[in-house]
C-alpha positions as CSV (number, residue, x, y, z in Angstrom):
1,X,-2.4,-0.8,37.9
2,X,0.6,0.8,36.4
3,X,-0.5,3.8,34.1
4,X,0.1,3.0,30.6
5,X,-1.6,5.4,28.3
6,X,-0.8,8.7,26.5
7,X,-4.2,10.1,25.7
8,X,-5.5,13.2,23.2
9,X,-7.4,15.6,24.7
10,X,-10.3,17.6,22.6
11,X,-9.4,21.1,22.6
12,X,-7.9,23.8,24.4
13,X,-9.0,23.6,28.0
14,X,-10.2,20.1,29.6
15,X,-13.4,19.0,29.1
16,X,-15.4,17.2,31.6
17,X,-14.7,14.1,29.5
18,X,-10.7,15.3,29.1
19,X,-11.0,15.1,33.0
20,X,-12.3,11.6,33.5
21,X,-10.2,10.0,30.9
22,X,-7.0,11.8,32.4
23,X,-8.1,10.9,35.9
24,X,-8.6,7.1,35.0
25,X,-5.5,4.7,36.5
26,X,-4.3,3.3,33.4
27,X,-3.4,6.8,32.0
28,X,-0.1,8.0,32.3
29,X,-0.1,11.2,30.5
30,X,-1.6,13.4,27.8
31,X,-0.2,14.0,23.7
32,X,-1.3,17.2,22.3
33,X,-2.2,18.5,19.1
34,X,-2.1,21.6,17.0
35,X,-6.1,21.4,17.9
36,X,-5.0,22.1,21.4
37,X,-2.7,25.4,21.0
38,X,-4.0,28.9,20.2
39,X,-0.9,30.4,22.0
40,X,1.8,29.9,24.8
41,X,-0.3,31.3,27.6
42,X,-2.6,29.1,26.7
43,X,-0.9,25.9,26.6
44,X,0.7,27.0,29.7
45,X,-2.5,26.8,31.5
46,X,-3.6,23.8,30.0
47,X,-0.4,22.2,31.1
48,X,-0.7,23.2,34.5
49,X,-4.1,21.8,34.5
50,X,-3.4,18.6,33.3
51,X,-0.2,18.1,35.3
52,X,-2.0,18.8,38.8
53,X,-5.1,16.5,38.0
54,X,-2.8,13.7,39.7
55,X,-0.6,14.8,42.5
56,X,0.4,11.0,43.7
57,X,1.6,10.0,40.1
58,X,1.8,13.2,38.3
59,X,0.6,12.8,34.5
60,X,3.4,13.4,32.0
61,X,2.6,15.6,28.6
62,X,3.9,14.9,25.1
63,X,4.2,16.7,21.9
64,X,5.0,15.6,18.3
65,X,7.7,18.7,17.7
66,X,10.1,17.6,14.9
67,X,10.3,20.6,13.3
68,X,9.7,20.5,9.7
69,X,6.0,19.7,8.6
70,X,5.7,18.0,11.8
71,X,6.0,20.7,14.3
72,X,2.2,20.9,16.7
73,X,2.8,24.5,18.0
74,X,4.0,27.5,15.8
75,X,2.2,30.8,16.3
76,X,4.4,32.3,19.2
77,X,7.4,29.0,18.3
78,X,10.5,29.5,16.8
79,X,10.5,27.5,13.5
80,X,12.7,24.5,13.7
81,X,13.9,23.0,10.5
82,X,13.2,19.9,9.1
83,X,15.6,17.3,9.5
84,X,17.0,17.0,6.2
85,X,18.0,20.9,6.2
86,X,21.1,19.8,8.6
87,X,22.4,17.6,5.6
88,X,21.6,19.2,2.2
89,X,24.6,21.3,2.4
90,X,27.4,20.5,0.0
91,X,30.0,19.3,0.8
92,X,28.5,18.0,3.7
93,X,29.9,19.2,7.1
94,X,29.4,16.9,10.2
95,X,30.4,18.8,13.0
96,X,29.2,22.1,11.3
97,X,25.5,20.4,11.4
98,X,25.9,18.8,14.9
99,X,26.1,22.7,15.9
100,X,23.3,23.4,14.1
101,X,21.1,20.7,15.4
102,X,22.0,21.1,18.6
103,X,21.7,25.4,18.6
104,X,17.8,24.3,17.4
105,X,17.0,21.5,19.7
106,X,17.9,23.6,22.3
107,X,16.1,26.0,21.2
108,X,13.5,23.4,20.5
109,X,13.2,21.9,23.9
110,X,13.5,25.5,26.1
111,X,9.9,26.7,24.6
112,X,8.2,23.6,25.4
113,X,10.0,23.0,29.0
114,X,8.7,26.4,29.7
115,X,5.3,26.2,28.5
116,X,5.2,22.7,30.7
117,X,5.7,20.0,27.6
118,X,8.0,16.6,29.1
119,X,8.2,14.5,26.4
120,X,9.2,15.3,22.4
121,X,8.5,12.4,20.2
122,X,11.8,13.7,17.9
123,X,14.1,12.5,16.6
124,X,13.9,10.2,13.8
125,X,16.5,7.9,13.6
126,X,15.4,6.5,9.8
127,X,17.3,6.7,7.1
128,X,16.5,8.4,3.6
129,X,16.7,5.5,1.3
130,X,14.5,7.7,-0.9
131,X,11.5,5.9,-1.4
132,X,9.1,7.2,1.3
133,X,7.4,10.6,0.4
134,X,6.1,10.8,4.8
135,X,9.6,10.2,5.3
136,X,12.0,11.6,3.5
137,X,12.3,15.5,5.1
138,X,12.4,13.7,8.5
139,X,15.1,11.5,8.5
140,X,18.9,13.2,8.5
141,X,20.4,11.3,6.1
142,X,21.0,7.9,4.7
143,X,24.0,7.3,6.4
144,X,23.4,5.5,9.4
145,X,26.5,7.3,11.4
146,X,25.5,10.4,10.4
147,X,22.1,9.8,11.5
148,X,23.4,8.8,15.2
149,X,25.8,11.8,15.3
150,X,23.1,14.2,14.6
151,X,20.1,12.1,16.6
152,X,22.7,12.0,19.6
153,X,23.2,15.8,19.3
154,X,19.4,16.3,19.3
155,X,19.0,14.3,22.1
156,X,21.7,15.8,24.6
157,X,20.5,19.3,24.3
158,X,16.7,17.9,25.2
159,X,18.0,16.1,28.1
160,X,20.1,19.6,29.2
161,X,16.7,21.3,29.3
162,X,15.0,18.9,31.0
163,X,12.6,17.3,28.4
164,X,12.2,13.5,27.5
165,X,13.3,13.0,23.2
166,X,11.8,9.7,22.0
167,X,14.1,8.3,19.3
168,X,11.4,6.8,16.5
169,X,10.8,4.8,14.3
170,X,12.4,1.5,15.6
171,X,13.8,-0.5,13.4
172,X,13.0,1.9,11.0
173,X,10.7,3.4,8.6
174,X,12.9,4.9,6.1
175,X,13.4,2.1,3.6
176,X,9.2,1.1,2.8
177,X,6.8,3.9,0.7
178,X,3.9,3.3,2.4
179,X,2.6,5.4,5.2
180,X,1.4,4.0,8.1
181,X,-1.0,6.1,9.1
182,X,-3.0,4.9,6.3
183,X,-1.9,1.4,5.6
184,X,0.3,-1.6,6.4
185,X,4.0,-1.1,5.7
186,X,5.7,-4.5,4.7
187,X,9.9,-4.2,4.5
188,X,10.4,-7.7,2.8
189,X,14.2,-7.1,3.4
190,X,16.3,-9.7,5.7
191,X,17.6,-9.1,8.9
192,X,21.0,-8.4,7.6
193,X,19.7,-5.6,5.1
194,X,17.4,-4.3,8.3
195,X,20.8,-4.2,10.1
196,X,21.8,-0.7,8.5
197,X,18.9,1.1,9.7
198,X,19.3,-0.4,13.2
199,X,22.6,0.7,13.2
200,X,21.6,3.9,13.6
201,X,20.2,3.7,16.7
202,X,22.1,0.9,18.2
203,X,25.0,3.9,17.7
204,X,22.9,6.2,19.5
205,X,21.7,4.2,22.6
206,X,24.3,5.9,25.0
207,X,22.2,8.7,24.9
208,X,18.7,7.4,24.1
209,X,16.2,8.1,27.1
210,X,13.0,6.4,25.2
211,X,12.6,4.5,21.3
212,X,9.5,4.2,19.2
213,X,8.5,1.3,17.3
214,X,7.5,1.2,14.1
215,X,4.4,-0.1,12.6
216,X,5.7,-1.8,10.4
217,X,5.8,-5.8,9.7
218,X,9.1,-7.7,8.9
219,X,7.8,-10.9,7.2
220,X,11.4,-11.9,6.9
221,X,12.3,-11.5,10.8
222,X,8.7,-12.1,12.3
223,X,5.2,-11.8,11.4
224,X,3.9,-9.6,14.2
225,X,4.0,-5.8,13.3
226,X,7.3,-4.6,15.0
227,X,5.0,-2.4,17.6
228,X,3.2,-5.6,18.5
229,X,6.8,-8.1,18.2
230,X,7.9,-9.7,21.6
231,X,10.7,-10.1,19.2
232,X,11.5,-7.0,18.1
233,X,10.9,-5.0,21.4
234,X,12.0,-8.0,24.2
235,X,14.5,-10.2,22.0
236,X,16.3,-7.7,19.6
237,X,15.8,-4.0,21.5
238,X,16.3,-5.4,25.3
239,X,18.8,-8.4,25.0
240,X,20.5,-7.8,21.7
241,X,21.2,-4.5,21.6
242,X,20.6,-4.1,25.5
243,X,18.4,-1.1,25.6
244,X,16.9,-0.1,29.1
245,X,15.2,2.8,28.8
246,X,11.3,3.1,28.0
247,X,9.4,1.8,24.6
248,X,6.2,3.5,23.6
249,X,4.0,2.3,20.8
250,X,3.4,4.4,18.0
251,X,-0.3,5.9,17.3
252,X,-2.6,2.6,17.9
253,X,-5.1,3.8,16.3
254,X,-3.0,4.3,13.0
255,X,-4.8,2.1,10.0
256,X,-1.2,-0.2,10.3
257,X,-3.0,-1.7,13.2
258,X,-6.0,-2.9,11.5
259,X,-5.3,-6.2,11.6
260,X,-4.6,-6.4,14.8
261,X,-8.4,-6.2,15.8
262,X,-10.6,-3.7,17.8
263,X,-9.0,-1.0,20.4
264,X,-9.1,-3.4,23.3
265,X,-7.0,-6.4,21.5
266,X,-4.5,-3.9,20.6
267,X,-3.7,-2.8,23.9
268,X,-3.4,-6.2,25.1
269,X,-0.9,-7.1,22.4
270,X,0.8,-4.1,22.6
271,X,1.4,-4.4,26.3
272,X,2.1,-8.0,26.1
273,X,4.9,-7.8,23.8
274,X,7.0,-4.9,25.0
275,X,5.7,-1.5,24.9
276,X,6.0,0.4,28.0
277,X,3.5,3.1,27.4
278,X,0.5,3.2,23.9
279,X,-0.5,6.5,22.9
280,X,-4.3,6.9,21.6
281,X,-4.5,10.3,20.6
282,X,-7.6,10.5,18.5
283,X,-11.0,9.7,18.1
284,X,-11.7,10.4,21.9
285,X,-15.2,8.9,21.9
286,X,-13.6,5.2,21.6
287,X,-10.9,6.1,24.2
288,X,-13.5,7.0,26.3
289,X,-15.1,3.5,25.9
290,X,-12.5,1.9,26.0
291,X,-11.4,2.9,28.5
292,X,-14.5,2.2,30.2
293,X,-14.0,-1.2,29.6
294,X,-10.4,-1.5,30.8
């Protein structure tokens, strides 16, 4: 079985239940939470822990470290910005704010290679079209160029110190209001309006490791939620645009994926149209049965 999963853990330190979900074959590695910091000794150890539970396929640890409001560790973290700082200046400076995106990913991505974090789910490659209140401080502009030239800067100084960026939310999650986490985006736009915000990472792909995807349904290009679209991930991402590197789902427990059914039929649908790896990072009782059953 080839691991697929990127599981929450409950607190700290492992629990004996941590342990057996971590340990089980379809897991591939572990997303933390600001539940699971108290301080960088601390998430030291619990990344040593986790990382030697599987010395033939060692697990791989993720973190949600924007910078912004969505930044998991910051007692003993240097505060990054959120993306929209790097544009509000005016006149706006490009290569003045690729320096400044780049001094903080760096920055960024050295405290969490050192504390034993190899994956940051940053940056956002939306853009601001200034109707979504979950998105708006996390996306670098509303030009998709500018977006790429600052995502691409992000990226490079992750990659120079040695941690995995995941460029999110594919297609895009800029243009709808509503917020996934809670409900069922719908972007009634056609492809060709879609086309801007892909733009933005189809720019960037020279220096994308890992996308992504959006929950979010396109009526007007498919009906499938774009985490759960052969056509989005397999048809658009891989032979359009010709992206290689990995796909991960977003959260699949996220109330966007209620339709979709119980946990079970949406890890078979997610798998089955694209994504590489699913993350399940809460309500750990369920992962444990599911994963029971898988």
């Amino acid at each position: 079985m080839k691991p697929y999963f990127f599981i929450g853990v409950e607190n700290t330190t492992l629990s004996s239940q941590d342990i057996k979900n971590l340990m089980h074959p379809a897991v591939a590695g572990a997303i933390l939470f600001t539940r699971n910091y108290e301080n960088k000794q601390q998430l030291k150890e619990l990344c040593q822990a986790i990382h030697q539970l599987k010395p033939s396929y060692p697990l791989k640890i993720a973190v949600d470290h924007e910078g912004g409001r969505v930044q998991r560790f910051i007692e003993q973290f240097t505060k990054i910005p959120s993306a929209k700082y790097f544009s509000q200046d005016k006149p706006f400076n490009l290569q003045q704010a690729k320096k400044e995106v780049e001094k903080y990913s760096s920055i960024a991505s050295k405290e969490l290679a050192e504390c034993g974090i190899d994956i940051n789910f940053s940056p956002c490659l939306d853009l601001d079209w200034g109707n979504s209140e979950i998105m708006n401080t996390r996306c670098y502009h509303h030009n998709p160029d500018i977006v790429a030239e600052l995502s691409m800067a992000f990226m490079q100084a992750h990659h120079h110190n040695g941690v995995m960026s995941v460029a999110k939310h594919f297609p895009g999650h800029g243009f709808v209001a509503p917020d996934s986490h809670l409900e069922l985006p719908v972007d009634n736009r056609p492809y060709e309006e879609i086309a801007t915000d892909i733009k933005a990472f189809q720019k960037a792909l020279p220096y994308t490791q890992a996308i992504m995807m959006a929950h979010i349904v396109f009526p007007q290009v498919d009906d499938d939620i774009a985490s759960f679209s052969t056509h989005w991930m397999k048809t658009i991402l891989r032979q359009q645009l010709g992206f290689k590197g990995i796909i991960f789902s977003d959260d699949l427990q996220m109330k966007a994926c209620n339709q979709i059914g119980d946990g079970l039929a949406r890890v078979e649908k997610a798998l089955s149209a694209g994504n590489d790896y699913l993350i399940w990072g809460n309500d750990l009782p369920l992962l444990s049965e599911l994963l029971e059953n898988i």
